[in-house]
DOTI-831407 format. One record per residue (C-alpha): y, z, x. Coordinates in steps of 0.05 Angstrom, whole numbers, plus 32768, in hexadecimal, padded with zeros to 4 digits. Example, Ala and Ser with C-alpha at 12.3 -4.5 7.8 and 13.67 -1.06 7.14 Angstrom:
# residues 2
<site><north>7FA6</north><up>809C</up><east>80F6</east></site>
<site><north>7FEB</north><up>808F</up><east>8111</east></site>
***
This chain:
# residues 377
<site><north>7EAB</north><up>825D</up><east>7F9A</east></site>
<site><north>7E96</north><up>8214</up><east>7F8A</east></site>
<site><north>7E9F</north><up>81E6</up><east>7FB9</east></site>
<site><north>7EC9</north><up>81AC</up><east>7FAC</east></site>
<site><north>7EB8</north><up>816F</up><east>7FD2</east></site>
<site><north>7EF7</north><up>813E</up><east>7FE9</east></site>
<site><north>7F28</north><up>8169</up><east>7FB7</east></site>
<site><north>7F14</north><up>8140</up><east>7F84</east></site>
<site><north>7F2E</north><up>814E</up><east>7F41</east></site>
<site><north>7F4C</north><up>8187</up><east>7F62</east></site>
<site><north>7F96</north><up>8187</up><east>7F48</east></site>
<site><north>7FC9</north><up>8197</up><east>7F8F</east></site>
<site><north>800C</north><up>8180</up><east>7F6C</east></site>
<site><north>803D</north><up>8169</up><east>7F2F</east></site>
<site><north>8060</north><up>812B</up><east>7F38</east></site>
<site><north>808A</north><up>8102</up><east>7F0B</east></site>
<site><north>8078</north><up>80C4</up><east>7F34</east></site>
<site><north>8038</north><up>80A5</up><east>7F1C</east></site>
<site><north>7FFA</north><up>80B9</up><east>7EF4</east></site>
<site><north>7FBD</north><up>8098</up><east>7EF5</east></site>
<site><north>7F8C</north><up>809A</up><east>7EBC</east></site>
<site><north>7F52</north><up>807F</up><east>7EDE</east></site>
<site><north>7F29</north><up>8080</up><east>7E9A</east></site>
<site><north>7F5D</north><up>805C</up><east>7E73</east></site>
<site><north>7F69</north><up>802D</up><east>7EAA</east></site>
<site><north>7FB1</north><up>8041</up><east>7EAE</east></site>
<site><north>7FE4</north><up>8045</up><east>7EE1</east></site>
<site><north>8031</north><up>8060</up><east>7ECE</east></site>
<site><north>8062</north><up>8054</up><east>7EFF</east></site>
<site><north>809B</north><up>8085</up><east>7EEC</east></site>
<site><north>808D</north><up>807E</up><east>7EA7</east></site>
<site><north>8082</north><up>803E</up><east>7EA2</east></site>
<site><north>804C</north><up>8016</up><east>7E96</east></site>
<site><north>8034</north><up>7FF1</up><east>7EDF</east></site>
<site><north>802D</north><up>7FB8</up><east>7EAB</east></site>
<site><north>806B</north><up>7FC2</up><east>7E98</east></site>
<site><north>808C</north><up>7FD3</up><east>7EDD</east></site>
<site><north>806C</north><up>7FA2</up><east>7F11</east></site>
<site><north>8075</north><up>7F63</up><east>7EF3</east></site>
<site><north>80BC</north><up>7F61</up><east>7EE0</east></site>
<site><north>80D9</north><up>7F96</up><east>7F1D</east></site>
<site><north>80EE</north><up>7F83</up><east>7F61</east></site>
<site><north>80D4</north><up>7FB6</up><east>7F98</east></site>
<site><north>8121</north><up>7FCF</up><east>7F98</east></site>
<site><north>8121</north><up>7FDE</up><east>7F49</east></site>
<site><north>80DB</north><up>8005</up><east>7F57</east></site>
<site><north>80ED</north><up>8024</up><east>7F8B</east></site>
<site><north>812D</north><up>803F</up><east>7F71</east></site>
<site><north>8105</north><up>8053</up><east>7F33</east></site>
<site><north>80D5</north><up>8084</up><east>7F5D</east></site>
<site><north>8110</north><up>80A3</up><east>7F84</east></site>
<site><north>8142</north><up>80A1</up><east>7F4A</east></site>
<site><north>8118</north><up>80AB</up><east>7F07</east></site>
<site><north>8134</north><up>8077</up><east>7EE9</east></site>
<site><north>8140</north><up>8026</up><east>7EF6</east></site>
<site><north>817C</north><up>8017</up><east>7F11</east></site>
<site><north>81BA</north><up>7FF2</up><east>7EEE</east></site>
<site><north>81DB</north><up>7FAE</up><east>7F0F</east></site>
<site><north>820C</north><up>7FD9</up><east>7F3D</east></site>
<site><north>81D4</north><up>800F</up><east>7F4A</east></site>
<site><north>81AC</north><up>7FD5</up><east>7F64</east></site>
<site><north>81D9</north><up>7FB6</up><east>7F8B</east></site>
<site><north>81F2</north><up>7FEF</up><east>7FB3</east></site>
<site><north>81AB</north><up>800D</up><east>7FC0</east></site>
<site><north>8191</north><up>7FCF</up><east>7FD2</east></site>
<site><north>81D1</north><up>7FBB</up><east>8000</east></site>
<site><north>81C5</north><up>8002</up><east>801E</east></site>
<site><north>817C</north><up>7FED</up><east>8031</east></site>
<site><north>818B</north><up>7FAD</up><east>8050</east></site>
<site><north>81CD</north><up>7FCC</up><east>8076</east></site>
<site><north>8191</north><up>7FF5</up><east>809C</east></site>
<site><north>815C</north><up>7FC1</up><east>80B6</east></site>
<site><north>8170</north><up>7FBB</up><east>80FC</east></site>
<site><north>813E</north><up>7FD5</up><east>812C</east></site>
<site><north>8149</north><up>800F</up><east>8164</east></site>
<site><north>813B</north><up>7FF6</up><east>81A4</east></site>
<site><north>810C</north><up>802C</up><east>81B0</east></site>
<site><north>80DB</north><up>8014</up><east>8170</east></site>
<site><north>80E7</north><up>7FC3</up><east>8187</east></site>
<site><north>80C8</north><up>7FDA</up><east>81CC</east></site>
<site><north>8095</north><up>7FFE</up><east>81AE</east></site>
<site><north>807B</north><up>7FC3</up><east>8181</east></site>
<site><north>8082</north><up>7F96</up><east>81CB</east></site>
<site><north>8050</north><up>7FCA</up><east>81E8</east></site>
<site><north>8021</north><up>7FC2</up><east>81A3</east></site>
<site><north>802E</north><up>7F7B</up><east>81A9</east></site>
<site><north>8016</north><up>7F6D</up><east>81EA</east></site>
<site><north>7FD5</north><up>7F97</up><east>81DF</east></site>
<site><north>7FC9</north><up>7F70</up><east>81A8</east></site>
<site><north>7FC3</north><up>7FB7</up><east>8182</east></site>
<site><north>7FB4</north><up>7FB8</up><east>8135</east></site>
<site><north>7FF6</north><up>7FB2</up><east>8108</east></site>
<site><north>7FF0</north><up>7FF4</up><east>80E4</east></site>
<site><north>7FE7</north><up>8014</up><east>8129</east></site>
<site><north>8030</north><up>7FF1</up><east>813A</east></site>
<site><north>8049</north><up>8005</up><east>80FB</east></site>
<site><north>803F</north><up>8053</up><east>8101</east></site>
<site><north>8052</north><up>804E</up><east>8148</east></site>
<site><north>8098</north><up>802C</up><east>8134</east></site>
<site><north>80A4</north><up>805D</up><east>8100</east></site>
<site><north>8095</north><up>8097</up><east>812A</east></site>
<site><north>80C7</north><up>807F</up><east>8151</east></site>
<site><north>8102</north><up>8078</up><east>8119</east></site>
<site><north>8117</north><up>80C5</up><east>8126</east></site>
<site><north>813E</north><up>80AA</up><east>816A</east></site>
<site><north>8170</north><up>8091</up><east>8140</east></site>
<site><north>817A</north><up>80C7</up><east>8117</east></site>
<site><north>81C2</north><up>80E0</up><east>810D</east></site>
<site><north>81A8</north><up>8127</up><east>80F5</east></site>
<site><north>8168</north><up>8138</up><east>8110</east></site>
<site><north>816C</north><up>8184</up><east>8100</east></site>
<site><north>818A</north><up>8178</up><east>80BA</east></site>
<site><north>8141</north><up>8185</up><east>808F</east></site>
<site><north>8166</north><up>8180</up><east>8050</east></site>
<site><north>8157</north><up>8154</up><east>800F</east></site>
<site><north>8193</north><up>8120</up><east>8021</east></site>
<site><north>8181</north><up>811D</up><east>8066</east></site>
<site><north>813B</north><up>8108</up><east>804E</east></site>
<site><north>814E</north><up>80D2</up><east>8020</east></site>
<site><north>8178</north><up>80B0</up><east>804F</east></site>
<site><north>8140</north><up>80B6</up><east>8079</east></site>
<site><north>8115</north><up>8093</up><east>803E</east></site>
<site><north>8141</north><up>8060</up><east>8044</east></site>
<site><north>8144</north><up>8052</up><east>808F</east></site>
<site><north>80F8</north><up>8055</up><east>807F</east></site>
<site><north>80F9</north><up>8022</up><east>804B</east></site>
<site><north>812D</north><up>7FF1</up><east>8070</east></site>
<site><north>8107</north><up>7FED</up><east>80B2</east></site>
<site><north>80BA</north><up>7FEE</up><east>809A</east></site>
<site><north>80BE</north><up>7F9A</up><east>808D</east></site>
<site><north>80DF</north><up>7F8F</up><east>80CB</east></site>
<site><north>80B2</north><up>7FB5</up><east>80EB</east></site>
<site><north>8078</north><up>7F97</up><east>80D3</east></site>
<site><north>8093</north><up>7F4F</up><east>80D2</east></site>
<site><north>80AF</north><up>7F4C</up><east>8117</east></site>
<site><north>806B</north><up>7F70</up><east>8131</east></site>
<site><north>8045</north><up>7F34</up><east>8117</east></site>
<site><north>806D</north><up>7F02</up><east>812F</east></site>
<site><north>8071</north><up>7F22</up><east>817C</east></site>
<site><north>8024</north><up>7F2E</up><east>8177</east></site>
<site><north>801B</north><up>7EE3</up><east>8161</east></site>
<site><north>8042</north><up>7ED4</up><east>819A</east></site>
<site><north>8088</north><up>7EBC</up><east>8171</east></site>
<site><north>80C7</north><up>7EE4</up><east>8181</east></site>
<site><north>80EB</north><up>7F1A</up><east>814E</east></site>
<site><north>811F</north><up>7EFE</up><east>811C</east></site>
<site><north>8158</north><up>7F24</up><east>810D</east></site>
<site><north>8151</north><up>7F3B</up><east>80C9</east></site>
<site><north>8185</north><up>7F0F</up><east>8094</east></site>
<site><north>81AA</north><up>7F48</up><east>806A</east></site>
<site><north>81AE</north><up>7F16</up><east>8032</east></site>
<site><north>8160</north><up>7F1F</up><east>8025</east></site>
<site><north>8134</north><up>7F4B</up><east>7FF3</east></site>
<site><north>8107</north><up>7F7B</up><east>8014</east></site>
<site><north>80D5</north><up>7F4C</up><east>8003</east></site>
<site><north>80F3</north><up>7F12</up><east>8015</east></site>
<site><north>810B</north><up>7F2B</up><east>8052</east></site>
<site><north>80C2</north><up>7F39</up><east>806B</east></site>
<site><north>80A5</north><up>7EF5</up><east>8053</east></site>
<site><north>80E1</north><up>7ED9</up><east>807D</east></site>
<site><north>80CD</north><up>7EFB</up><east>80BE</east></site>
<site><north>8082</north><up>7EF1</up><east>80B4</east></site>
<site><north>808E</north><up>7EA3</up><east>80A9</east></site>
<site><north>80CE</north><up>7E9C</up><east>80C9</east></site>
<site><north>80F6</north><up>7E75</up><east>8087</east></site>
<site><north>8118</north><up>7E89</up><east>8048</east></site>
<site><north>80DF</north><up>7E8C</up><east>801E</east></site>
<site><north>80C6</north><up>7E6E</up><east>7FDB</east></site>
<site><north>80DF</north><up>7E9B</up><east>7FA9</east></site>
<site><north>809C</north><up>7E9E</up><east>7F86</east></site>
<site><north>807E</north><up>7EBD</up><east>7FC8</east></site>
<site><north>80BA</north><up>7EEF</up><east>7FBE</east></site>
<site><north>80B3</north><up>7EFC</up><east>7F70</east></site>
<site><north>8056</north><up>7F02</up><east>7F8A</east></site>
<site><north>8073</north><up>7F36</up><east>7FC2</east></site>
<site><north>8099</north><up>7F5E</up><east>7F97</east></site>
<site><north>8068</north><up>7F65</up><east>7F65</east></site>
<site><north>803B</north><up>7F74</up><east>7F90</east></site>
<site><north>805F</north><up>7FAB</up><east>7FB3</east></site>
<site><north>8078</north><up>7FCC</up><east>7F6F</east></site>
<site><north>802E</north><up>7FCE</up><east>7F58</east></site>
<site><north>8012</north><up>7FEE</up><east>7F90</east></site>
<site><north>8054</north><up>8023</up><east>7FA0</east></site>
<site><north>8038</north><up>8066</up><east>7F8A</east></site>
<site><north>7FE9</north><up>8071</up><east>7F71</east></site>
<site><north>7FE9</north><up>80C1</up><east>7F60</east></site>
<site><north>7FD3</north><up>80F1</up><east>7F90</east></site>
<site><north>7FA7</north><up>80C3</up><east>7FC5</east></site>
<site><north>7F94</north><up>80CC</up><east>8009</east></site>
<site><north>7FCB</north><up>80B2</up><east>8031</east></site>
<site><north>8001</north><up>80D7</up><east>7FF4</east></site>
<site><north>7FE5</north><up>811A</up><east>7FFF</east></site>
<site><north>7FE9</north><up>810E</up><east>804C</east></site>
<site><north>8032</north><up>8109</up><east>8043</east></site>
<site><north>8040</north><up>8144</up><east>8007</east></site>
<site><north>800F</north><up>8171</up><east>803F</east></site>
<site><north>8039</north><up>815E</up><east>8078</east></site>
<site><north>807B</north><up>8165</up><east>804B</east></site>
<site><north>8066</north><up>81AA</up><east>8034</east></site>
<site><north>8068</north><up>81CC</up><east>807C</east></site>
<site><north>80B9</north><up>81BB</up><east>807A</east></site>
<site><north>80B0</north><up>8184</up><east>80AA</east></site>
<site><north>80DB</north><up>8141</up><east>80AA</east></site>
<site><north>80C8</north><up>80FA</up><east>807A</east></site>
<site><north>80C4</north><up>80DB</up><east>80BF</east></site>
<site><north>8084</north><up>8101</up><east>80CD</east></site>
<site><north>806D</north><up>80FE</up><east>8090</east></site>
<site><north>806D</north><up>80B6</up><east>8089</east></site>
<site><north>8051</north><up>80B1</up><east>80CE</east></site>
<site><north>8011</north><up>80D8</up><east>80AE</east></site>
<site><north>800F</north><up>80B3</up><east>8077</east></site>
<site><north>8007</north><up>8070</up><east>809E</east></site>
<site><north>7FCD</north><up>8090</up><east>80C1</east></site>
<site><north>7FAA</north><up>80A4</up><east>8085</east></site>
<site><north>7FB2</north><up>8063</up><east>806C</east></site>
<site><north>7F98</north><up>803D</up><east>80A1</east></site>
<site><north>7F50</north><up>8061</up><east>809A</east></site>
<site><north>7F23</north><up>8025</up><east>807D</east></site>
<site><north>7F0B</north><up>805C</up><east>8045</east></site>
<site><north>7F54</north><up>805E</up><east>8023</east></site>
<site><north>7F79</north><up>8028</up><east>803A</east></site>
<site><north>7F44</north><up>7FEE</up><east>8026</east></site>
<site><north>7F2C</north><up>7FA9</up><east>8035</east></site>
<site><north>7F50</north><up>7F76</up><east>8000</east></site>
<site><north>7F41</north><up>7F44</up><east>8042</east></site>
<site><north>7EFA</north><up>7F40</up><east>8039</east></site>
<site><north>7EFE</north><up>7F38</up><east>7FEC</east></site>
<site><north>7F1E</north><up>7EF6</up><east>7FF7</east></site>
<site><north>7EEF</north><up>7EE5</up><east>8029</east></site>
<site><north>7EC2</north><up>7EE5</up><east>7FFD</east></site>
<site><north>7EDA</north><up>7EB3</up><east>7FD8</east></site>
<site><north>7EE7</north><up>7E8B</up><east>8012</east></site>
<site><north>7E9E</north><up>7E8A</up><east>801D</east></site>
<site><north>7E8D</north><up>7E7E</up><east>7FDD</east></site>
<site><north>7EB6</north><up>7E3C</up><east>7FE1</east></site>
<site><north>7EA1</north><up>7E1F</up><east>7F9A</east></site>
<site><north>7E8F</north><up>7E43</up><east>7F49</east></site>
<site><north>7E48</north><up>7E34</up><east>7F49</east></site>
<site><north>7E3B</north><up>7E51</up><east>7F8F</east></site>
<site><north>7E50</north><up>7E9B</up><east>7F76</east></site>
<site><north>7E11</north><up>7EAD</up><east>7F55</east></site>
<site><north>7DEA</north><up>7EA2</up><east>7F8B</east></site>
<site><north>7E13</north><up>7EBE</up><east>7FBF</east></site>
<site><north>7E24</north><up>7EFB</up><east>7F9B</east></site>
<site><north>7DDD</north><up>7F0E</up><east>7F89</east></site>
<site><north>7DC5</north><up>7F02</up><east>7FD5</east></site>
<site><north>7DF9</north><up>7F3C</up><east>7FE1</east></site>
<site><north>7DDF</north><up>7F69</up><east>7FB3</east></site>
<site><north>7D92</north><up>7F5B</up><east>7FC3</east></site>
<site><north>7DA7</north><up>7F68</up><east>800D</east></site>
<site><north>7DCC</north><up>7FAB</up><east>7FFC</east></site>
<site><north>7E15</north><up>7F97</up><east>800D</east></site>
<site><north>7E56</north><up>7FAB</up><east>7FED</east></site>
<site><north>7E78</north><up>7F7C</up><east>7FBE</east></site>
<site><north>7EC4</north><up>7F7D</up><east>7FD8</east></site>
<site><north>7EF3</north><up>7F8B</up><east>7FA3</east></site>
<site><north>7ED1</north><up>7FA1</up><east>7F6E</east></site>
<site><north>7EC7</north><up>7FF7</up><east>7F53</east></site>
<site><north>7EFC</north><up>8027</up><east>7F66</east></site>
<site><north>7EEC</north><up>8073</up><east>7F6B</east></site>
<site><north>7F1F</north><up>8083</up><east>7F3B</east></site>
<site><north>7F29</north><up>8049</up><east>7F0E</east></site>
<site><north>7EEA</north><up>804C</up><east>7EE0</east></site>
<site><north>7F05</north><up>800E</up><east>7EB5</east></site>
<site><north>7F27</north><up>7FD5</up><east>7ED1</east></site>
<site><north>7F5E</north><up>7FE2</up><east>7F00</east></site>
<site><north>7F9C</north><up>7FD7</up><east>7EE0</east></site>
<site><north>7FBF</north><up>7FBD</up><east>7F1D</east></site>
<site><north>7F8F</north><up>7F8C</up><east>7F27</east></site>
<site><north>7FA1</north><up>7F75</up><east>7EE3</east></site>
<site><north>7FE7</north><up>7F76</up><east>7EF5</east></site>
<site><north>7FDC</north><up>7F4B</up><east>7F3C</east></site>
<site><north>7FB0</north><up>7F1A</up><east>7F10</east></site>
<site><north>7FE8</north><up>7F04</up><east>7EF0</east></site>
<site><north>8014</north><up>7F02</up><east>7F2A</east></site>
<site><north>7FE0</north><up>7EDA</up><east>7F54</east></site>
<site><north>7FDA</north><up>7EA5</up><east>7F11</east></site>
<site><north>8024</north><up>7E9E</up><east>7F0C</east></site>
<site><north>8027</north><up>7E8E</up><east>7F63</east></site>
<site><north>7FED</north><up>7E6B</up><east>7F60</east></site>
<site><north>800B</north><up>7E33</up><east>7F24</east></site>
<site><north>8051</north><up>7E35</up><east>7F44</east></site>
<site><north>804F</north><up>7E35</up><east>7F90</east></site>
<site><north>8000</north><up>7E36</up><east>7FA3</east></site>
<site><north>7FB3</north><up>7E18</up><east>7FA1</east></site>
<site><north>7FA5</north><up>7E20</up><east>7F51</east></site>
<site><north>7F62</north><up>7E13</up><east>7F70</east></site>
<site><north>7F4F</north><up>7E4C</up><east>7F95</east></site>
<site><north>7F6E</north><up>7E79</up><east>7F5A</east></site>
<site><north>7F3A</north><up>7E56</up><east>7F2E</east></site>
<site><north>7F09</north><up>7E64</up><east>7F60</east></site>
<site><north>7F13</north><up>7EA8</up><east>7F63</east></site>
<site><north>7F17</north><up>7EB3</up><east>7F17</east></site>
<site><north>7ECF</north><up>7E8E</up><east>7F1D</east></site>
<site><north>7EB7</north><up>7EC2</up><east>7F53</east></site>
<site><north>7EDA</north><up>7EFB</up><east>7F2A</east></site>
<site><north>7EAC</north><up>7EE7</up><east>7EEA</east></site>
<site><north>7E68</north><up>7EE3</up><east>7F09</east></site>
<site><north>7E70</north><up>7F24</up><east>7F31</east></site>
<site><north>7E84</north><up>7F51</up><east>7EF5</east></site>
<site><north>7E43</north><up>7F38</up><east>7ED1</east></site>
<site><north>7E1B</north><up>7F39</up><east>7F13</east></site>
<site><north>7E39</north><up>7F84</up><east>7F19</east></site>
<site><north>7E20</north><up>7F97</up><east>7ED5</east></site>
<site><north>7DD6</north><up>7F7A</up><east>7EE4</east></site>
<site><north>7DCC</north><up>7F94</up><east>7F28</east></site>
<site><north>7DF8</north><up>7FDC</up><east>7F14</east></site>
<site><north>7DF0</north><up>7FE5</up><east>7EBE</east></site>
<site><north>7E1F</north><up>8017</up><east>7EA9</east></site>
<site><north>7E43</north><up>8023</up><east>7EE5</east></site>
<site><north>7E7B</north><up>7FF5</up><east>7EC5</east></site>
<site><north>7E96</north><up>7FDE</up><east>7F0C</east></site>
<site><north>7EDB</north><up>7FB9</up><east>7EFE</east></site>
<site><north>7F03</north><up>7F89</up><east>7F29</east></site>
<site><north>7F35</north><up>7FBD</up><east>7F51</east></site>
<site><north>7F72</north><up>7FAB</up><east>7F76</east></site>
<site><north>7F55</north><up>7F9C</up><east>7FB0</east></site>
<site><north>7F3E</north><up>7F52</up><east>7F95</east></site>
<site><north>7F88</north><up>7F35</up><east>7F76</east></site>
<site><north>7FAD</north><up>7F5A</up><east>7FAD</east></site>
<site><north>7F86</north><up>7F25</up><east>7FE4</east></site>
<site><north>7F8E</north><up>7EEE</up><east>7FB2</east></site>
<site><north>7FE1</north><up>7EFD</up><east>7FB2</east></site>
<site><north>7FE5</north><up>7F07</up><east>7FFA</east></site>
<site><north>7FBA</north><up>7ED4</up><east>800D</east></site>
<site><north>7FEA</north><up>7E9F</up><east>7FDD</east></site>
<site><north>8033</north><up>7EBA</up><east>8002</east></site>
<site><north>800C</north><up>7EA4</up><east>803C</east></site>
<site><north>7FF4</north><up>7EE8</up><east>805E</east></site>
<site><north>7FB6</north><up>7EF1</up><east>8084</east></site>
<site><north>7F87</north><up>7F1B</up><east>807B</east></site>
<site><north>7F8E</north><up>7F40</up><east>80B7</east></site>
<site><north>7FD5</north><up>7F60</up><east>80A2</east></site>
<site><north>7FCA</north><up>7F6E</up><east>8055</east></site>
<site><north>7FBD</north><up>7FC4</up><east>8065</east></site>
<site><north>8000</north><up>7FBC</up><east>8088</east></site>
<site><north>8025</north><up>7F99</up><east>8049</east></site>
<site><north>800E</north><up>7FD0</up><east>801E</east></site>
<site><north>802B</north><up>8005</up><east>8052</east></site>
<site><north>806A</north><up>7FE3</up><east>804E</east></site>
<site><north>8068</north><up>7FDC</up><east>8003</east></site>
<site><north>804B</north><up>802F</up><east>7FF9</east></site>
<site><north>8083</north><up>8046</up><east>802F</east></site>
<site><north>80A8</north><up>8051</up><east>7FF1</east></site>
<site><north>807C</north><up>8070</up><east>7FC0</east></site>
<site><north>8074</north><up>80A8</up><east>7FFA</east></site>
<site><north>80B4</north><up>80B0</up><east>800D</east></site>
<site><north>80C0</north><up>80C1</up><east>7FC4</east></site>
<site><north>808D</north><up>80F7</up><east>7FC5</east></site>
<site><north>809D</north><up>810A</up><east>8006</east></site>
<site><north>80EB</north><up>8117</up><east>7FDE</east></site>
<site><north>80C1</north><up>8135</up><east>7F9A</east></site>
<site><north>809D</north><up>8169</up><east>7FC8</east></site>
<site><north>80DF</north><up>817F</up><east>7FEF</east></site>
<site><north>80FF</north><up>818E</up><east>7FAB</east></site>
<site><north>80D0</north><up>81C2</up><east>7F99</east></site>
<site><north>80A4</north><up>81D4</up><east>7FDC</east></site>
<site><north>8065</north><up>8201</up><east>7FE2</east></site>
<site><north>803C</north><up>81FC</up><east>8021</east></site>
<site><north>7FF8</north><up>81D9</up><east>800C</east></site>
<site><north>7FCC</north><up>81FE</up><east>802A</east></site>
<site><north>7F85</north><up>81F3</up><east>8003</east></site>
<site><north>7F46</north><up>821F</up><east>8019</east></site>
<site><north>7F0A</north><up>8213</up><east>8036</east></site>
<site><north>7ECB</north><up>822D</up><east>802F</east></site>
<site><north>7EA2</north><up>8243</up><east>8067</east></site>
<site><north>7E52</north><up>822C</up><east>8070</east></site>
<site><north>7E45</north><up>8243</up><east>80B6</east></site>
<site><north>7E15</north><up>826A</up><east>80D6</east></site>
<site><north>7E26</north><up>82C2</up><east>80D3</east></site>
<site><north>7E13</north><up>82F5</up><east>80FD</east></site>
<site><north>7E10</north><up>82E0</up><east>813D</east></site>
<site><north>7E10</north><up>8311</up><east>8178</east></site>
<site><north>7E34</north><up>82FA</up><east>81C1</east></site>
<site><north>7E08</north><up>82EF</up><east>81F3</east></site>
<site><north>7DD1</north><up>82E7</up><east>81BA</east></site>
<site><north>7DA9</north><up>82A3</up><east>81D3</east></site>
***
């Protein structure tokens, strides 16, 4: 039986959610187009897309999104919890799974496994995740938790508790973007944690509590932080040569550019180029986006001197810092705004897998030692 290393290529489920075509350098998002998608939906409209199958109309909008924001408030058991985080100073992701773990308390139906138990669960999910993550940073920063204002997006609601004021509605239009490009990716890590966890009839709570812990692992979730760094150090257009080939003559990893799967350019960092020039010429530094255009250039013809034919793209990792870094984020919480933003693209497989279950339950192959005799030194 040959081995297969990592599953890759091996083929675990259908979905009608997303397919990537990492030769093509193409990402559909329900049928659409991420280039089509992502730029012109808000994270409600792509959201209701993945759990619905089709974008909503005015009223279908309205009352899913007043539905979301009717559900925000906190339980007193996961506001406790994010105190305890808080005052250990504990990573943010590490608050966020806790918190959500903790989102069953309040559950009217705990036993109730069925399909409409789940989605409402989604949407608890969904509701709380920004709070969650917004208040955490503010306690851990030492500020105290807002209550959440019902008349916000999901977006803006979060950029509201992270800087504590309405905020600019470009930073909104950057967040939603943002969180509608990077929703569902096919059949990933921190995805298959959740479908896995789904398949053995247990509850979206759980499963979104794996997910989160998949997707803190460095190998999945990423490092967009360091990318911008980068630039950062770089500071000015001429210094990028140099700096770029002292990192490759000293063996070190060039943030934000290659992607396992994406053998072209990543079409989402395509997608958050655009979004990053549109903040960056309406509520930002035009410089630094200049800057990191400059940086962009000289490291995909570095990349193809140091690495010929390996055809190394920019990937999502290096707009995705640029965006957050412009709706004024740090570094330190951008794995925790993609939770937030990906809550939904699993909860909608987490829904997908319920509607037509089979226990995953992949092989292994054994390579240990036979024929071993007890007592035998």
């Amino acid at each position: 039986m040959p081995s297969v290393s990592g599953l890759e290529n091996a083929v675990a489920a259908e979905t009608n959610l997303s397919h990537v075509d990492g030769l093509a350098g193409e990402l559909i998002i329900a049928g659409y187009p991420l280039e089509e998608l992502a730029p012109n939906a808000t994270y409600e409209q792509s959201l209701y897309l993945l759990w619905h199958g089709q974008l909503p109309d005015a009223q279908q909008l309205k009352d899913f999104s007043d539905q979301i924001k009717s559900l925000q408030q906190l339980p007193d058991v996961a506001m406790y919890v994010l105190e305890q985080a808080a005052a250990k100073s504990l990573p943010t992701m590490d608050a966020l799974r806790m918190a959500v773990s903790t989102l069953s308390v309040t559950d009217p139906a705990p036993e109730d496994n069925s399909l409409e138990s789940n989605r409402a669960r989604a949407i608890q999910l969904v509701a709380k995740a920004p709070v969650i993550v917004g208040n955490y940073w503010r306690m851990k920063n030492g500020q105290a938790a807002l209550e959440p204002k019902e008349e916000l997006s999901q977006a803006g609601q979060f950029l509201y508790l992270i800087h504590g004021e309405v905020p600019d509605p470009e930073f909104v239009r950057a967040l939603d973007t943002y969180w509608s490009t990077i929703i569902d990716h096919g059949l990933n890590a921190s995805t298959f944690t959740a479908r896995v966890i789904t398949s053995t009839e247990s509850d979206m709570f759980s499963a979104i509590t794996g997910a989160i812990g998949a997707l803190k692992g460095p190998l999945h979730g990423g490092a967009p932080g360091p990318a911008l760094d980068m630039v950062f150090e770089i500071g000015k257009p001429e210094n990028a040569e140099a700096y770029i080939r002292n990192m490759f003559d000293n063996g070190e990893r060039l943030m934000g550019f290659g992607h396992r799967v994406y053998k072209v350019r990543d079409p989402r960092a395509d997608v958050l180029a655009q979004a990053s020039e549109r903040l960056f010429d309406k509520a930002g530094d035009r410089s630094l986006y200049e800057l990191a255009l400059a940086v962009e250039k000289t490291a995909l013809r570095l990349l193809e001197e140091y690495k010929p034919g390996r055809n190394l793209q920019t990937n999502v990792e290096f707009y995705t810092a640029l965006v957050l870094h412009g709706i004024g984020l740090k570094s330190e919480i951008f794995s925790s705004v993609f939770a937030v933003g990906r809550i939904g693209g699993w909860a909608a497989h987490v829904l997908e897998q319920m509607e037509n279950n089979r226990l995953i339950r992949p092989k292994s192959e054994y390579v240990g030692p036979t024929g071993r005799t007890w007592g035998a030194t």
